[in-house]
N, C-alpha and C positions, 0 to 999 in steps of 0.2 A: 628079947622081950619087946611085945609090940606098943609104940609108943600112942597115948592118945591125942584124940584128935588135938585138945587144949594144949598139949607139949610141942606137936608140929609148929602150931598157930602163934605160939612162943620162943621156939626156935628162929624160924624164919623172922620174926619181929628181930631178933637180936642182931641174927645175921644182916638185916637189910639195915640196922642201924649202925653196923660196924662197918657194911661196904658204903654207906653215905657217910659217916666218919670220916674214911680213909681216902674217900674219892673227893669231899672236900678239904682236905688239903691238900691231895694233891692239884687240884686246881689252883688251890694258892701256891704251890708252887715248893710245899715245903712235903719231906718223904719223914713218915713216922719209923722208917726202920733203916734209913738212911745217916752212917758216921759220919758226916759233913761237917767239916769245921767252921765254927762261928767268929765273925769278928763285928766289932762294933766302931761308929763315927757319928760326928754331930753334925746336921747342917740349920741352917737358920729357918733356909724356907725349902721343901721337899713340895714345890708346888708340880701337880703334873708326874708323880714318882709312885707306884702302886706298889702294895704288896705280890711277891712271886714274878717284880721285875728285874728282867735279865743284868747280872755281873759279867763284864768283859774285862779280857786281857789281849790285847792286841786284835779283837773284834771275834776275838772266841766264844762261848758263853762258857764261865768255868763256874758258877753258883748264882742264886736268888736272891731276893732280899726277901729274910726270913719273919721281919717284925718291926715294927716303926708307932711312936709312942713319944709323946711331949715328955719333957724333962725342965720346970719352971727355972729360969738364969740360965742353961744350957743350952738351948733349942729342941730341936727334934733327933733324938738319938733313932739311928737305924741300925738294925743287925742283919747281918750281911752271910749268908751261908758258904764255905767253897768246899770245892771239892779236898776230899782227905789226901789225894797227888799232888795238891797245889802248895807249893810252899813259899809265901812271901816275906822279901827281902826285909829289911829296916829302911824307910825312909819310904814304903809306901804308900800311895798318896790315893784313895779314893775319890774322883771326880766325878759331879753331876752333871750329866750331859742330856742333851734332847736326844731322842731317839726316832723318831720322826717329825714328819709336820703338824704331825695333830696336834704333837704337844707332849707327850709321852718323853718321862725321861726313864734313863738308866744310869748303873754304876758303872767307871772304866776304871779299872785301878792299872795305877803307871805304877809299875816294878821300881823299888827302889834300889840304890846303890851297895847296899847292908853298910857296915858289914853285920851281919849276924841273920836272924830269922826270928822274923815274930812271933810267938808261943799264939796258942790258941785261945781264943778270948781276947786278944790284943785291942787298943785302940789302934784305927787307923787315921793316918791326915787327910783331911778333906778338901778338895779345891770342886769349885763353879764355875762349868764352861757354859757362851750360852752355845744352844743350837742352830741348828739355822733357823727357827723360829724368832728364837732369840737377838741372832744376827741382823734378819730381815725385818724386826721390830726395832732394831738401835738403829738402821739405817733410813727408815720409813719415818719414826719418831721426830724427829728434823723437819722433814720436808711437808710433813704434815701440818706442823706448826706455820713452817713459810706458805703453805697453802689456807692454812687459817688463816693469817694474816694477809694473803692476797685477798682471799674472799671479804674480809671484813673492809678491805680499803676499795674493793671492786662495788661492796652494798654503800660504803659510803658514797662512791664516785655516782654511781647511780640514783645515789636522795637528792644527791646535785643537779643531777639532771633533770631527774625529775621535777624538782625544785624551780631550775629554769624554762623546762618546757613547759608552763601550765596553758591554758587552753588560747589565749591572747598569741603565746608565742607561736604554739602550734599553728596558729590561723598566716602569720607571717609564714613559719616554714613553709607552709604549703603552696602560699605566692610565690617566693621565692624560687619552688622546684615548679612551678609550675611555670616563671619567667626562664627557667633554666629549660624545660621545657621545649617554649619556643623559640628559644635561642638557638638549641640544636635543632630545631626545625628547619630555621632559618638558614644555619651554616649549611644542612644537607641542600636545602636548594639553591644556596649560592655554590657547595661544590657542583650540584648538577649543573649548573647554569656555564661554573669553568669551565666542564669537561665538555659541555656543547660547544662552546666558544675556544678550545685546546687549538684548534686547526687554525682559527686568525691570531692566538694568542700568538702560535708558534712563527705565522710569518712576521710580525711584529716584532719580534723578539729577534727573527733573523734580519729584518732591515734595520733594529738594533746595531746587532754584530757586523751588520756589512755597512753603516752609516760610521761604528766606531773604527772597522778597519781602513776605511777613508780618510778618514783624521788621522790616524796613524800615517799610512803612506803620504797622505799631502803636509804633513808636518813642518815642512820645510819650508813647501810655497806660505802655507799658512806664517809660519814666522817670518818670513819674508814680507808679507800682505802687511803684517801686526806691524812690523817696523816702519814699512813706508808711511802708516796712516801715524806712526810716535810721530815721523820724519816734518809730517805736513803739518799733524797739530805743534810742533816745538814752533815749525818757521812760523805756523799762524802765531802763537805768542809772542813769537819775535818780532814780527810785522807792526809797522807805525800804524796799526791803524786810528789809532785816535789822533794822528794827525791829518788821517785820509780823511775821516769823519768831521773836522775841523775846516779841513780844504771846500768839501762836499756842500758844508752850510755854508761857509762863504761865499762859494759859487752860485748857492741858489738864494742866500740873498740877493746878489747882484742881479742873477735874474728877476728877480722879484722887482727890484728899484727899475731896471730896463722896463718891467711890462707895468709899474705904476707908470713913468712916464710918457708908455705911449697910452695908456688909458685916460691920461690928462692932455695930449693931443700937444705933447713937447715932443719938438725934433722933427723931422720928415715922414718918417716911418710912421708918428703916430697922427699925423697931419693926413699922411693917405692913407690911414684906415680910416679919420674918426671922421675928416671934409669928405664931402658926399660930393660936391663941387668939385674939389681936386680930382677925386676920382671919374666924375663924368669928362671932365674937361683930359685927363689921359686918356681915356675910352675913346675920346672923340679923335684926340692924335693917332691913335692907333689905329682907327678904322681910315684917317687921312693918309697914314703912310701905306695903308696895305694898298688904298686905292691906287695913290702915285707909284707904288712898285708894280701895279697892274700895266699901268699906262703906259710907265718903262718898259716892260717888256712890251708891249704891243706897237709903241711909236717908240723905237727909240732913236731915232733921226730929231726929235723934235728935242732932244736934250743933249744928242754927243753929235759936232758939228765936225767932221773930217775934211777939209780941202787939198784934194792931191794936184788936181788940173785944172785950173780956171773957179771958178765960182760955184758955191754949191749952190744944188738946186734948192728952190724955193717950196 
C-alpha cells in the first residue's frame, strides 16, 4: 500500500525526533538502552562538575555522571552511572577531583576494602580533592595577599615621597646632582691631571723609597749622631754656665770702670790719650831718638871712645 505524501511528511518528523532524542543524550552522556548501574552521593559544592562527566577507577573511565539536582539540608545529590562489570566494594569513597586546568572536574572512586558489595542504587562516600587548579590557587592565595600588602606599603612609601619631594625640594635635588655633577667633573680632571703627572709621581715616590732605604742602612750612624748631640746637650746642662755668665759681667764691668777712668784722664794711660801736650811732647822724644840713632849709626866714634895705642884721634 502506497503511503501519502502527508504520512511520509509524518513519519520522517517522528523519526528525526526520536534520533534528536536519542542523540541528545547521548551527548549527555547517558545511553537509553544501556543496563548501567546507578549509584548516588552528596557533595556540598559540584562547582566546575557537568552532566555526562567522566567516572574513574584508577584513571579508567568506567561510567558518567547521570543526574545532578539540589536536595535542601543535603547538598547536591549526584547520580553516578557504571558499568554493569563493575562491582564496588563497601567503603567506596567517591572523590571530586579537577580534571584539567580549565577547571573541569570529575568522579574518581577509590575501591573500598569491603567486605561485601554495594547493591545498586547504593549511597556512596564522598571526599574533595583540590586539583591542580585548586593546588595552584591554595599556593598563589598567600602570596598574593603578601603582594597586596607589599603593594599597599610600596603606595604608602610613595605618598611619602611624594609628600617630601614637593617642588621647593625638588629645586634642592637638582643643586645637589648638579653639585654632584661637577664634582665628578672635577675628580675626572684631577685623575687626568695624575695620570699626566704618574711619571714624576713615580720618581718621587722612588726617591721616597730610596731616601727611606737610607735611613734604614744608616740607622746606626744616625743613632750614633742622635746620641752624641743627647751627649753634648746633658754636658751643656751640666755646664756652670751661669757662673761663666756671672764671671763674663764682672769682667766687663771692670772694663767698663778701666775705660771710665781713662775717659776721666786718671792714671797714665788715660793722661796719654786725653793730654794732647803729653802726647806732642812723646812725639817729639820720639822723633829725638830716631834722629840720635841716625847719628849713631853715621858717627859712631863721636859716642864710643876705644883707646888701644896712645891717644885717640881727635
Amino acid at each position: 500500500m502506497a503511503l501519502s505524501k502527508e504520512a511520509k511528511i509524518g513519519l520522517l518528523a517522528v523519526i528525526s525526533l526520536v534520533i534528536f532524542f536519542v542523540g541528545f543524550y547521548f551527548l549527555k552522556g547517558a545511553n537509553l538502552f544501556s543496563s548501567d548501574q546507578e549509584y548516588y552521593c552528596y557533595y556540598n559544592s559540584v562547582e566546575g562538575l557537568q552532566n555526562s562527566a567522566n567516572v574513574q577507577i584508577k584513571g579508567l573511565n568506567v561510567g558518567h555522571v547521570a543526574a545532578m539536582h539540589l536536595e535542601p539540608g543535603k547538598g547536591v545529590r549526584v547520580t553516578v552511572s557504571i558499568s554493569k562489570d563493575i562491582q564496588l566494594p563497601l567503603g567506596t569513597i567517591a572523590s571530586l577531583e579537577s580534571f584539567d586546568l580549565l577547571g573541569t572536574k570529575m568522579i574518581r572512586l577509590d575501591i573500598g576494602s569491603g567486605p561485601g558489595i554495594l547493591p545498586k542504587g547504593a549511597q556512596l562516600l564522598t571526599a574533595r580533592e583540590g586539583g591542580i587548579v585548586d593546588n595552584v590557587s591554595a599556593e598563589l592565595t598567600p602570596r598574593l595577599r603578601e603582594l597586596k600588602n607589599t603593594i599597599s606599603n610600596f603606595d604608602t612609601t610613595l605618598s611619602s615621597v611624594n609628600a617630601v619631594v614637593n617642588a621647593e625640594n625638588q629645586l634642592e635635588i637638582a643643586a645637589a646632582l648638579k653639585s654632584i655633577r661637577i664634582t665628578a667633573s672635577n675628580l675626572a680632571e684631577l685623575s687626568e691631571s695624575l695620570k699626566k703627572e704618574s711619571g714624576e709621581i713615580s720618581t718621587i715616590l722612588h726617591n721616597a723609597n730610596s731616601f727611606s732605604a737610607n735611613l734604614v742602612k744608616n740607622n746606626d750612624t744616625l743613632n750614633r749622631i742622635l746620641g752624641n748631640v743627647s751627649s753634648v746637650t746633658r754636658q751643656m746642662s751640666n755646664a756652670p754656665i751661669q757662673k761663666t755668665v756671672e764671671d763674663i759681667r764682672a769682667t766687663v764691668a771692670e772694663l767698663k770702670a778701666v775705660a771710665d777712668k781713662i775717659n776721666s784722664n786718671q792714671g797714665t794711660l788715660g793722661l796719654l790719650i786725653n793730654n794732647k801736650d803729653l802726647y806732642n811732647n812723646l812725639n817729639s822724644s820720639m822723633k829725638s831718638l830716631d834722629s840720635l840713632e841716625k847719628d849713631i849709626k853715621a858717627h859712631p866714634g863721636r859716642y864710643i871712645n876705644v883707646t888701644i895705642f896712645g891717644k885717640a884721634k881727635q
